[in-house]
C-alpha positions in Angstrom: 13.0 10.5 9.2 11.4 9.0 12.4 9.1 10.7 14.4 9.5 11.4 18.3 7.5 8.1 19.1 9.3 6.1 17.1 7.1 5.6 13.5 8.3 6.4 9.8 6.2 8.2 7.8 5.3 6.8 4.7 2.6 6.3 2.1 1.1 3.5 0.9 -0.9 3.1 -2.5 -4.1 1.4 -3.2 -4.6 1.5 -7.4 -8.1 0.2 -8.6 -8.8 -0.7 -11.5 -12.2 0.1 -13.3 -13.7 -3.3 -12.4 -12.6 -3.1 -8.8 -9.8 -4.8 -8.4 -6.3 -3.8 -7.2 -2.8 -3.8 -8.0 -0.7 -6.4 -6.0 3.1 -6.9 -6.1 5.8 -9.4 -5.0 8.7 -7.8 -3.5 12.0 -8.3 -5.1 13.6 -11.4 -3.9 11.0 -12.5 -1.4 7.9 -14.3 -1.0 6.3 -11.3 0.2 2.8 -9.6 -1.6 1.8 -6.1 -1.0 0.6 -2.5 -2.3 3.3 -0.2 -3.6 4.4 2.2 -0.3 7.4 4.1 0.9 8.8 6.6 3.0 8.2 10.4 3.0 11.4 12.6 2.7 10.8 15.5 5.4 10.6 18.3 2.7 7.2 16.1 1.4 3.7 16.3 1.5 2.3 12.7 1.5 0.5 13.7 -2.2 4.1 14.7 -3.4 5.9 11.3 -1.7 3.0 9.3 -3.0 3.4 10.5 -6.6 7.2 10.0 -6.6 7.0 6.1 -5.1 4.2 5.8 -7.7 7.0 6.4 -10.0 9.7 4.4 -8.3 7.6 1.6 -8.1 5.1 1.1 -10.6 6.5 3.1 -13.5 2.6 5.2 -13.7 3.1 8.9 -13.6 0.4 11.7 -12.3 -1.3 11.0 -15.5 -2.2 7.9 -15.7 -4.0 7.6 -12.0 -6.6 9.9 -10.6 -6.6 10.2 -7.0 -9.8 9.3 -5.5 -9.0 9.6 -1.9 -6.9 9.1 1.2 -7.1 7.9 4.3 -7.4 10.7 7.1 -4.9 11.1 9.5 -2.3 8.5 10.1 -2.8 4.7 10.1 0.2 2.8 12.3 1.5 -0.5 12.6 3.9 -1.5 14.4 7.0 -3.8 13.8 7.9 -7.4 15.2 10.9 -7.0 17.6 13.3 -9.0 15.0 12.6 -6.0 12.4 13.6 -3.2 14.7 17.0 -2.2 14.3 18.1 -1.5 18.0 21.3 -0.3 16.8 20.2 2.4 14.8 19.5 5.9 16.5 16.8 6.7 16.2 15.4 3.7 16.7 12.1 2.7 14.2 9.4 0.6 15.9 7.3 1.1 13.1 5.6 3.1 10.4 2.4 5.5 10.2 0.9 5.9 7.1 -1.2 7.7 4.8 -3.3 5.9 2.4 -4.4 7.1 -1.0 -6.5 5.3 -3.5 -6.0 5.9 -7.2 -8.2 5.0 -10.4 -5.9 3.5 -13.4 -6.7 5.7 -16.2 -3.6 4.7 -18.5 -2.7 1.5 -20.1 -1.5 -1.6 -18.4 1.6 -1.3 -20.4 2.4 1.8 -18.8 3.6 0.0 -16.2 7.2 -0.3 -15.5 8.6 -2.5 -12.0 12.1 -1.8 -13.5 11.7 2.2 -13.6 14.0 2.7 -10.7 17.7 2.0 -10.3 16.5 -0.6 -7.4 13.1 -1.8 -8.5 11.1 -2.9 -5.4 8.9 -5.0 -7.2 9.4 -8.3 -9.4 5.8 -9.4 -10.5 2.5 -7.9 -10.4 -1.5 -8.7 -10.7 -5.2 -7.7 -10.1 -7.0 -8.9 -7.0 -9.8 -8.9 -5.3 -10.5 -5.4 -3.2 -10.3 -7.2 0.3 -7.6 -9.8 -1.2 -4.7 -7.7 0.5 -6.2 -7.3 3.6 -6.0 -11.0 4.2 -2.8 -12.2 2.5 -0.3 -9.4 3.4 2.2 -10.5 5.8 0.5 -10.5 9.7 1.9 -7.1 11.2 0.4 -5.3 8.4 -3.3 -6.8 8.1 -4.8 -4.3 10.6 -3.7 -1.2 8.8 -4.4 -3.3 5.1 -8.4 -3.6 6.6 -8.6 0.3 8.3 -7.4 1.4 5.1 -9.7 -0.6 2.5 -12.5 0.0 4.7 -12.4 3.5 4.8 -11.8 3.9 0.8 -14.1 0.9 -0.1 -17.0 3.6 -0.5 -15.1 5.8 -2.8 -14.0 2.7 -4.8 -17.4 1.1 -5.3 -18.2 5.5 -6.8 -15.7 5.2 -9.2 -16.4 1.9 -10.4 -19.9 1.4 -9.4 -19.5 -2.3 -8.0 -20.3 -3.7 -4.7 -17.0 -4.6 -3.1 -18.5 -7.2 -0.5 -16.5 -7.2 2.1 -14.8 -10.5 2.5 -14.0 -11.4 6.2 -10.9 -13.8 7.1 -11.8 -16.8 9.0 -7.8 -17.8 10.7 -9.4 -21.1 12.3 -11.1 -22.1 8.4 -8.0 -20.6 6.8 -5.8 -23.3 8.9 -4.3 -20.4 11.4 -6.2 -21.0 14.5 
């Protein structure tokens, strides 16, 4: 499902855990990090496609997250030329996505990366709030830092922490 300029809808998933940290994954087969997310099947509402890639992805179901917030509206990125699929009709340029943030209330070993037939994910850990922001891969760092900022508030209410924003220096970090 892409929309009429060109953007997938999808949702992405921010978990916390109760000392502020986050859930962060390596995708299967790659070098890549990143928060669960997926696509939105067009008889979905983002709550119902977030739930069912929570599943697909993590193994957690409805009961073992609360859902502390989302993002409002729809957050876009778009992708480098070498990802778009020219090809393809219609043609995907990029994704716009919802954001949700969830409190673990179950057990680490609820978690299951092998719950779906095609697990997305190989390895996970907790990081830092603002870790993502700055070590997703580049096209995605702008809509990692909208989303964190707007749900940073409503993380440091459910856990009662500061989560001190971290800011990413590219010339210090050897980018610049």
């Amino acid at each position: 499902m892409i929309d009429p300029d060109g953007y997938r809808p999808n949702v992405g998933i921010v978990l916390l855990k109760e000392d502020g940290r986050v859930f962060w994954a390596r995708r299967v087969g790659r070098d890549g990090w990143q928060f669960p997310q997926g696509g939105m099947r067009s008889d979905e509402t983002p709550l119902e496609a977030m739930y069912r890639e929570l599943e697909e992805e993590t193994g957690l179901h409805p009961h073992h997250v609360q859902v502390l917030g989302a993002t409002p509206g729809w957050l876009r990125y778009r992708l480098p030329q070498r990802f778009v699929r020219h090809h393809e009709r219609p043609v995907c340029i990029g994704q716009k996505q919802v954001w949700f943030l969830l409190r673990l209330l179950g057990e680490e070993s609820a978690f299951r990366l092998d719950a779906h037939e095609h697990p997305e994910f190989d390895l996970w850990r907790w990081v830092d709030f603002w870790y993502p922001a700055q070590h997703v891969v580049v096209f995605k760092r702008r809509v990692y830092e909208q989303a964190l900022r707007h749900l940073a508030p409503l993380a440091e209410d459910s856990c009662s922490v500061l989560l001190r924003e971290q800011r990413w220096d590219p010339i210090l970090a050897g980018a610049g």
